[in-house]
mmCIF file of the N, C-alpha and C atoms, coordinates in Angstrom:
data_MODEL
# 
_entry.id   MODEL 
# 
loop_
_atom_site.group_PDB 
_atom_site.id 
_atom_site.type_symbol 
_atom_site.label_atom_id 
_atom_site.label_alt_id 
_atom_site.label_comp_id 
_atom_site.label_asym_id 
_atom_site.label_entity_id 
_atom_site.label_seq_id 
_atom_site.pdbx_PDB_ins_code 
_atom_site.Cartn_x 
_atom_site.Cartn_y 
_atom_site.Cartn_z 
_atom_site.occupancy 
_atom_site.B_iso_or_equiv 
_atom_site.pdbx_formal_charge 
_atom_site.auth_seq_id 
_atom_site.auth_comp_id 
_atom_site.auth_asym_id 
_atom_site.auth_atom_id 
_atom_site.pdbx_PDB_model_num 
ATOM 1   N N  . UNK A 1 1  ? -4.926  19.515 18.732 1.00 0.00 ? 1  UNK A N  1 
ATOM 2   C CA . UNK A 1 1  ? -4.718  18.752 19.952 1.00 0.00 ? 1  UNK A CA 1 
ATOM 3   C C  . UNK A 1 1  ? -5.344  17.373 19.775 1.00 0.00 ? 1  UNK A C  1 
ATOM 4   N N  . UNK A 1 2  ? -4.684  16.110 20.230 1.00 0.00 ? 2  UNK A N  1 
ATOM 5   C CA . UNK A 1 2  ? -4.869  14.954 19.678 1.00 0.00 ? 2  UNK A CA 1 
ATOM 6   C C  . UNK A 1 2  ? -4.883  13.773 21.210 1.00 0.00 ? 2  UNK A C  1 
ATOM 7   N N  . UNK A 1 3  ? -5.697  13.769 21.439 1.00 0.00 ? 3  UNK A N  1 
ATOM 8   C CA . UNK A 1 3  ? -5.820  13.049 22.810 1.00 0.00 ? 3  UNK A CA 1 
ATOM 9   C C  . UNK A 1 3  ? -5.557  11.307 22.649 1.00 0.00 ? 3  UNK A C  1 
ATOM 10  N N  . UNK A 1 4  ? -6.247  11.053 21.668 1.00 0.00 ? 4  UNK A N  1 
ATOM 11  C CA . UNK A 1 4  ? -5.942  9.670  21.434 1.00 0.00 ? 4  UNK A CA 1 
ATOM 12  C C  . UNK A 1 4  ? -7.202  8.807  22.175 1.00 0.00 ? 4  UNK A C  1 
ATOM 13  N N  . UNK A 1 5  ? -6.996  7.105  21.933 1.00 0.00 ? 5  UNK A N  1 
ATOM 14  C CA . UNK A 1 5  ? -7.992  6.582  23.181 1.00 0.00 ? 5  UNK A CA 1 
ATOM 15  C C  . UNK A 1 5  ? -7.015  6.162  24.361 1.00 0.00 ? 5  UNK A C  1 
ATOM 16  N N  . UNK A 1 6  ? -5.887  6.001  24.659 1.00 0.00 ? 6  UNK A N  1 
ATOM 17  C CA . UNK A 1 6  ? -5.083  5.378  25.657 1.00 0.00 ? 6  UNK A CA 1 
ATOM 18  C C  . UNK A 1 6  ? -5.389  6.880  26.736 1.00 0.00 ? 6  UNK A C  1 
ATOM 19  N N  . UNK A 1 7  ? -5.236  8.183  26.203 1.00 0.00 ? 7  UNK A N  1 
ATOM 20  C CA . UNK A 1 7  ? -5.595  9.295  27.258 1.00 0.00 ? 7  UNK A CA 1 
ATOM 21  C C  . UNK A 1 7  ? -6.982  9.455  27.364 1.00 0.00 ? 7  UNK A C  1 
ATOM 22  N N  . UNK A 1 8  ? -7.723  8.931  26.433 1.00 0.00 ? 8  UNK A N  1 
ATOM 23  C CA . UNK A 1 8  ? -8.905  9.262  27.080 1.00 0.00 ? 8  UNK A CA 1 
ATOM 24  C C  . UNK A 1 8  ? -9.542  8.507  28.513 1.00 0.00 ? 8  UNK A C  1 
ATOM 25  N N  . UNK A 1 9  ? -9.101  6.879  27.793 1.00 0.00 ? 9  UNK A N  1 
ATOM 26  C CA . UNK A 1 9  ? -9.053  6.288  28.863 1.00 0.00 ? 9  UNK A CA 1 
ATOM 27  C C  . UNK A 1 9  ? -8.559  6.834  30.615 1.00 0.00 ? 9  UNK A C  1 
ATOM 28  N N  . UNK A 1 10 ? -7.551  7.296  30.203 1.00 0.00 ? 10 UNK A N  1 
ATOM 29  C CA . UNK A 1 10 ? -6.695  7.867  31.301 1.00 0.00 ? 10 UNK A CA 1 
ATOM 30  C C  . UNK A 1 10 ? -7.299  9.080  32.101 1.00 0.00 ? 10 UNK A C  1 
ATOM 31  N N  . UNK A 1 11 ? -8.370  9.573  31.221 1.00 0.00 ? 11 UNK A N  1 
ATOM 32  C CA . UNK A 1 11 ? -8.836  10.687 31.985 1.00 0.00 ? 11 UNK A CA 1 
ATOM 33  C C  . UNK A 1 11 ? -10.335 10.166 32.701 1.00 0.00 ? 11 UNK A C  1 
ATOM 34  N N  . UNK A 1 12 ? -10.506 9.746  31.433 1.00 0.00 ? 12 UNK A N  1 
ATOM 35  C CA . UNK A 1 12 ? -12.044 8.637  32.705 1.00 0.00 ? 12 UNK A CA 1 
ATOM 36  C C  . UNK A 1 12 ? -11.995 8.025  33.911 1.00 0.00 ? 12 UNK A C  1 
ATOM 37  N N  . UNK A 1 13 ? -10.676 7.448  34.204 1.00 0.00 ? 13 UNK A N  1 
ATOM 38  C CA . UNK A 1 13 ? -10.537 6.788  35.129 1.00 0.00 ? 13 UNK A CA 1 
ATOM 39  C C  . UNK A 1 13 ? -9.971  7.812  36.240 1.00 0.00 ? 13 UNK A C  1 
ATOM 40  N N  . UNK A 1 14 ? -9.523  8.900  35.966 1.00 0.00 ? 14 UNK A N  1 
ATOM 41  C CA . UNK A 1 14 ? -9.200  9.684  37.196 1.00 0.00 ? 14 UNK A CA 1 
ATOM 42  C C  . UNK A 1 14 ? -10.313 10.500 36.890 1.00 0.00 ? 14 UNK A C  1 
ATOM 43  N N  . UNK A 1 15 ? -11.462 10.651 36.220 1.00 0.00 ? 15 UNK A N  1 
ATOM 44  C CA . UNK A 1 15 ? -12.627 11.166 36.690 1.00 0.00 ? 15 UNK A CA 1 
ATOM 45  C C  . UNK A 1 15 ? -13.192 10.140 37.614 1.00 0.00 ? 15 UNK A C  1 
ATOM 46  N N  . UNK A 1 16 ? -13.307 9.101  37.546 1.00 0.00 ? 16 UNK A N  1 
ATOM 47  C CA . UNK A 1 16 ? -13.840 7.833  38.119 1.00 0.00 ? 16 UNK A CA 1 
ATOM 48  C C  . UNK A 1 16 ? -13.451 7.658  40.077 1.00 0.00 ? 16 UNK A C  1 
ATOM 49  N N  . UNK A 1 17 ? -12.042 7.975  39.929 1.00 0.00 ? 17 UNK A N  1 
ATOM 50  C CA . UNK A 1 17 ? -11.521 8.142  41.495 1.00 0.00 ? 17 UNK A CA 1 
ATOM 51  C C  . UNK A 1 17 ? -12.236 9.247  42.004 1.00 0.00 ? 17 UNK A C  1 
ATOM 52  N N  . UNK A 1 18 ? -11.893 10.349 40.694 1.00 0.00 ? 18 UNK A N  1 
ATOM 53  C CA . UNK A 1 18 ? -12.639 11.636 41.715 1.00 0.00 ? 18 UNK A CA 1 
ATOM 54  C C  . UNK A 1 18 ? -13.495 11.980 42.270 1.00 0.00 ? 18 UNK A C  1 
ATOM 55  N N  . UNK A 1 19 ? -14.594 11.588 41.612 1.00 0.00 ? 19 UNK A N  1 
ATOM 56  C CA . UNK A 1 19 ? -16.096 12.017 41.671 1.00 0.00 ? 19 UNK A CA 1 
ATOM 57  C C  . UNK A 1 19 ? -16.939 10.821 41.697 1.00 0.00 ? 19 UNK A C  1 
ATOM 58  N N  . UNK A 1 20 ? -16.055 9.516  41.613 1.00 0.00 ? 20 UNK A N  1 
ATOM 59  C CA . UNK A 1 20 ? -17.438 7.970  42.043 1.00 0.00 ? 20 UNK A CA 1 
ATOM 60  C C  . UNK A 1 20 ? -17.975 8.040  40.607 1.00 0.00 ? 20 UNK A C  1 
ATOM 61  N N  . UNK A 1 21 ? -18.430 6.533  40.405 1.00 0.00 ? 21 UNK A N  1 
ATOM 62  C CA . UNK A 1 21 ? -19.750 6.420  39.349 1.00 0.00 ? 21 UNK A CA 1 
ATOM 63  C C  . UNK A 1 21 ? -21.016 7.186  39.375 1.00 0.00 ? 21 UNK A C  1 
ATOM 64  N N  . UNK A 1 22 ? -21.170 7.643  40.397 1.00 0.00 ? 22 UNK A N  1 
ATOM 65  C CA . UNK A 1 22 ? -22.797 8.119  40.559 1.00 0.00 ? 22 UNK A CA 1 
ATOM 66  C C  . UNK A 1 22 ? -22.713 9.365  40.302 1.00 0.00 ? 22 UNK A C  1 
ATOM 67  N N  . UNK A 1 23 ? -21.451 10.088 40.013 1.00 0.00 ? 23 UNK A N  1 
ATOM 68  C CA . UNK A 1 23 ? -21.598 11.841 39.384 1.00 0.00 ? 23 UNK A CA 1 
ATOM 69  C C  . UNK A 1 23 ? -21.155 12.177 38.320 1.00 0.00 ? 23 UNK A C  1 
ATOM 70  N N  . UNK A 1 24 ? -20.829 11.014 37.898 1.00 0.00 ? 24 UNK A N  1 
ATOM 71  C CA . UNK A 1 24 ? -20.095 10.889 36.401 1.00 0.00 ? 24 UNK A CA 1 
ATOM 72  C C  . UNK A 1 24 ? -21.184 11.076 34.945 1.00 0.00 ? 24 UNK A C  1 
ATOM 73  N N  . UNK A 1 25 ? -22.661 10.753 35.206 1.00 0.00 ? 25 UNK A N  1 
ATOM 74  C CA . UNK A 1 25 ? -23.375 10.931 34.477 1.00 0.00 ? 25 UNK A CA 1 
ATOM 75  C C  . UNK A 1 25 ? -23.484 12.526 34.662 1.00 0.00 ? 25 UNK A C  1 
ATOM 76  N N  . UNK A 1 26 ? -23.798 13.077 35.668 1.00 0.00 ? 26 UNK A N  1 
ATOM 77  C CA . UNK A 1 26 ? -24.289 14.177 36.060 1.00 0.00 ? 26 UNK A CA 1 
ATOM 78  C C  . UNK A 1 26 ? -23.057 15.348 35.502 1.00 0.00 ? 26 UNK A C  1 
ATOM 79  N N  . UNK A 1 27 ? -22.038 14.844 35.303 1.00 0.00 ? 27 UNK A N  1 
ATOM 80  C CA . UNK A 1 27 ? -20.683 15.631 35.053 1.00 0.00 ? 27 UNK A CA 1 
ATOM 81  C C  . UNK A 1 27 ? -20.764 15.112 32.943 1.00 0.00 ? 27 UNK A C  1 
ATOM 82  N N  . UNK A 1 28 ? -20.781 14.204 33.041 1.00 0.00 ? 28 UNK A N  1 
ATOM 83  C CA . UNK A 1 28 ? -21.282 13.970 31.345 1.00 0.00 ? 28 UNK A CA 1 
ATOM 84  C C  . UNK A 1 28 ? -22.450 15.073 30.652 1.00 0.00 ? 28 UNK A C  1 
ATOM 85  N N  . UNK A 1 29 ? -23.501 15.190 31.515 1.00 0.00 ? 29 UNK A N  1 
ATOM 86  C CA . UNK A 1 29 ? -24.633 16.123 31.141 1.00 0.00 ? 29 UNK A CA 1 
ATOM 87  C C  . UNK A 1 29 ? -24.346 17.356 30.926 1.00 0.00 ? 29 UNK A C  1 
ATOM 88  N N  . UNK A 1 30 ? -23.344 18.063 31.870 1.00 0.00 ? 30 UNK A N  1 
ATOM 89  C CA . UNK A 1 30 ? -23.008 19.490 32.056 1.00 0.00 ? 30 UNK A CA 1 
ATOM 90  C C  . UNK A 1 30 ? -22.257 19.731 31.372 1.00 0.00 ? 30 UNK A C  1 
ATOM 91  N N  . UNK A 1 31 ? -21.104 18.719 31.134 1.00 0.00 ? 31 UNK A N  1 
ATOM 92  C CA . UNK A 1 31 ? -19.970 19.074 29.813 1.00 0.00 ? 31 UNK A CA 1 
ATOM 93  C C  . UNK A 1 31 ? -20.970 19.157 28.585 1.00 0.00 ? 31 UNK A C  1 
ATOM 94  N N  . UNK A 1 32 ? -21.694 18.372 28.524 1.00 0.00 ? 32 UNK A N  1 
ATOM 95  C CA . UNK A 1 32 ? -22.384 17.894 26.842 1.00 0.00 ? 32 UNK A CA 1 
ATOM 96  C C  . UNK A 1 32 ? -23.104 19.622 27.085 1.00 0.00 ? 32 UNK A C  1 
ATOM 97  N N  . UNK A 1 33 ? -24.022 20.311 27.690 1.00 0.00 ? 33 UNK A N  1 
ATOM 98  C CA . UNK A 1 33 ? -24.470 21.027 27.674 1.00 0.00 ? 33 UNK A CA 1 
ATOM 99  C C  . UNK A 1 33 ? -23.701 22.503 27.343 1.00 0.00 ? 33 UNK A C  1 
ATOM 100 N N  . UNK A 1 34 ? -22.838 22.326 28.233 1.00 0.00 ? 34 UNK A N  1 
ATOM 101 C CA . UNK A 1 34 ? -22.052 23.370 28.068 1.00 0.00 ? 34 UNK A CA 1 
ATOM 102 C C  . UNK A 1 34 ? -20.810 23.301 26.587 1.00 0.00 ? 34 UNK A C  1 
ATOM 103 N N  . UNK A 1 35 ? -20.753 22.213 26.046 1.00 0.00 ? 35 UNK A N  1 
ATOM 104 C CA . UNK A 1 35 ? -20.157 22.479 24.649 1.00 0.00 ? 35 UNK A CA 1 
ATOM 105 C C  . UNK A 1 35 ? -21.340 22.572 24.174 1.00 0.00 ? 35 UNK A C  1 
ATOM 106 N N  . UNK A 1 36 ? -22.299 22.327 24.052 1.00 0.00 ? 36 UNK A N  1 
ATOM 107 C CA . UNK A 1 36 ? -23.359 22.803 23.084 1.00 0.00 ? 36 UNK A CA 1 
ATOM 108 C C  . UNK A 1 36 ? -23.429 24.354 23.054 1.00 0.00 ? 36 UNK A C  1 
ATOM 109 N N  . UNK A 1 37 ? -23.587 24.723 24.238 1.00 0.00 ? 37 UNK A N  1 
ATOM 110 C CA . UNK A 1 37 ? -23.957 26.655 24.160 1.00 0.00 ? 37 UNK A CA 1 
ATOM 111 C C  . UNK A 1 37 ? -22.501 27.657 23.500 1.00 0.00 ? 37 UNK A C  1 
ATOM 112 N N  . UNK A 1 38 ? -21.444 26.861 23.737 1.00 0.00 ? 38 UNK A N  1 
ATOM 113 C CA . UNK A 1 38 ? -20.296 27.179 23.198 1.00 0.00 ? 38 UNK A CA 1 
ATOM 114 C C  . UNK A 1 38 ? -20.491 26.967 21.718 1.00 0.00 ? 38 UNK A C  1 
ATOM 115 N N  . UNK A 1 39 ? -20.558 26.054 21.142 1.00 0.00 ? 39 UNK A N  1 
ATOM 116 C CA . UNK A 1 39 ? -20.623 25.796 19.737 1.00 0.00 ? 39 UNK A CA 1 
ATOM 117 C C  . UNK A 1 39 ? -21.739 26.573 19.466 1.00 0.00 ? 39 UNK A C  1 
ATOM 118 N N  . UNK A 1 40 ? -22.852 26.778 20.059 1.00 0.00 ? 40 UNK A N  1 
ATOM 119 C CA . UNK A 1 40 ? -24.429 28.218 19.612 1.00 0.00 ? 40 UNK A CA 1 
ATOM 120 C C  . UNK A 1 40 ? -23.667 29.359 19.748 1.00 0.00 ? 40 UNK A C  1 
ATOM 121 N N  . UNK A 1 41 ? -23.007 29.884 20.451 1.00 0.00 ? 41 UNK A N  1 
ATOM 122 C CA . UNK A 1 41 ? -22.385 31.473 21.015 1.00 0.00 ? 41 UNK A CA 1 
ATOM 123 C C  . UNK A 1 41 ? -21.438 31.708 19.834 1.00 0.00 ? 41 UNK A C  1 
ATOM 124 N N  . UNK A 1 42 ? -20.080 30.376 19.317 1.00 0.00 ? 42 UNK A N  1 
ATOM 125 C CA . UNK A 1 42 ? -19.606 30.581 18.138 1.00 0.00 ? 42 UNK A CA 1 
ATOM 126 C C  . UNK A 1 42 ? -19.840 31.025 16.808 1.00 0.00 ? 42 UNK A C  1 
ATOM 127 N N  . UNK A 1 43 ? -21.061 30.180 16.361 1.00 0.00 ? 43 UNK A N  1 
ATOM 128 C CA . UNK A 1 43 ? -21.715 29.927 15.651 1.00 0.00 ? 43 UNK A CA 1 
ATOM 129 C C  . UNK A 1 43 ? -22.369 31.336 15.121 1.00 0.00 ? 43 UNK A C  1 
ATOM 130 N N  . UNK A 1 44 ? -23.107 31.818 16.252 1.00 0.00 ? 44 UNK A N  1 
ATOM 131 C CA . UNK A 1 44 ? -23.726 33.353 16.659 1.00 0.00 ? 44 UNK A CA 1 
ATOM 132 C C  . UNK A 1 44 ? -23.118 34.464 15.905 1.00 0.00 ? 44 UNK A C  1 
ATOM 133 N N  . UNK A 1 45 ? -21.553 34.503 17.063 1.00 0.00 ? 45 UNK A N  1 
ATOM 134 C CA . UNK A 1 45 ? -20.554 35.273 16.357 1.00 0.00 ? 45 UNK A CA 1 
ATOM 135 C C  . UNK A 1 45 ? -20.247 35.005 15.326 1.00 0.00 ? 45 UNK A C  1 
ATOM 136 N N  . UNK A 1 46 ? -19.735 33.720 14.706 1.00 0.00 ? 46 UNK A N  1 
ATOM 137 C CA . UNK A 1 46 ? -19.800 33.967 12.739 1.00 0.00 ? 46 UNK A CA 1 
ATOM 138 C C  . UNK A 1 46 ? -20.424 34.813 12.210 1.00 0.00 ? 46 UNK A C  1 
ATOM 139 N N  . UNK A 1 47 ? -21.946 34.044 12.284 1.00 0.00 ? 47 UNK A N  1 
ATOM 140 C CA . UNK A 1 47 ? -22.967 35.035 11.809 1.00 0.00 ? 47 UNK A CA 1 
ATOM 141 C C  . UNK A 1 47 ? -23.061 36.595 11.961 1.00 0.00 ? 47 UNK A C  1 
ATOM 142 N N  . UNK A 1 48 ? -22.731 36.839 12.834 1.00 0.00 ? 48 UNK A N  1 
ATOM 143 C CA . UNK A 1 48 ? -23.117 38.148 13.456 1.00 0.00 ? 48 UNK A CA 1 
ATOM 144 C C  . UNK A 1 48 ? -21.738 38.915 12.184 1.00 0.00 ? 48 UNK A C  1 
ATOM 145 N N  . UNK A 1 49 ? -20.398 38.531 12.216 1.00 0.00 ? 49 UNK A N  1 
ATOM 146 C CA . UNK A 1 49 ? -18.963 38.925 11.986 1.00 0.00 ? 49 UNK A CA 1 
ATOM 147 C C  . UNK A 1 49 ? -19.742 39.299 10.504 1.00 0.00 ? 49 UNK A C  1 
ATOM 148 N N  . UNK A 1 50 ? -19.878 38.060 9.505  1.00 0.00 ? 50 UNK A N  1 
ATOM 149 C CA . UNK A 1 50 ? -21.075 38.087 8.271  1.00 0.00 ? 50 UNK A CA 1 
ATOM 150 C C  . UNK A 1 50 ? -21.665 39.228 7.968  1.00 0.00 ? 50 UNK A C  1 
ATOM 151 N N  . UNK A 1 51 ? -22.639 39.227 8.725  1.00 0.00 ? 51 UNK A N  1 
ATOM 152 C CA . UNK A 1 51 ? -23.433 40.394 8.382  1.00 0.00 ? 51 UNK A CA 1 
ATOM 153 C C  . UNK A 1 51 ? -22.876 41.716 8.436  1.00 0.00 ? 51 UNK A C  1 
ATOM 154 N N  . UNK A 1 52 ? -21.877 41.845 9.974  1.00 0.00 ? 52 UNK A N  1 
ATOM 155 C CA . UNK A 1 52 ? -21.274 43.033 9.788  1.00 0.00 ? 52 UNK A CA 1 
ATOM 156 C C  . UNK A 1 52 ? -20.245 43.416 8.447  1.00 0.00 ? 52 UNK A C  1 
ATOM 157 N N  . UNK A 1 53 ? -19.638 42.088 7.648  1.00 0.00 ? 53 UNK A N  1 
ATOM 158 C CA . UNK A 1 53 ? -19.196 42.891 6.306  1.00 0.00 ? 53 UNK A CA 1 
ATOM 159 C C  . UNK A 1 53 ? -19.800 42.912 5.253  1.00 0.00 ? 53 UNK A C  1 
ATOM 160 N N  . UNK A 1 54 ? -21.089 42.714 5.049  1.00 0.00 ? 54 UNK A N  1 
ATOM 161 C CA . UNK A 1 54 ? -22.230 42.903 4.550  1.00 0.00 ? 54 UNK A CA 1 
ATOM 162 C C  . UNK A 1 54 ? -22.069 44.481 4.346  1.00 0.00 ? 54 UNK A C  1 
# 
């Protein structure tokens, strides 16, 4: 999946209508957080898959 910058643009700015400047950081924090625990939980399961054909 290939978003490009012309859609990214496009999605900032209807985050921007939606939610104002002032929740846009606060909505930046929670995404960033929440792909982080996603990429740990993945990561996890590799490992875990690993060992089980060990």
């Amino acid at each position: 999946m290939h978003i490009g910058i012309p859609g990214l643009i496009l999605i900032v700015l209807i985050l921007l209508v939606l939610f104002g400047p002032k929740k846009l950081p606060e909505l930046g924090k929670a995404f960033g957080q929440t792909l982080k625990e996603f990429k740990n939980s993945t990561k996890n399961e590799k490992e875990d898959e690993k060992d089980h054909h060990r």
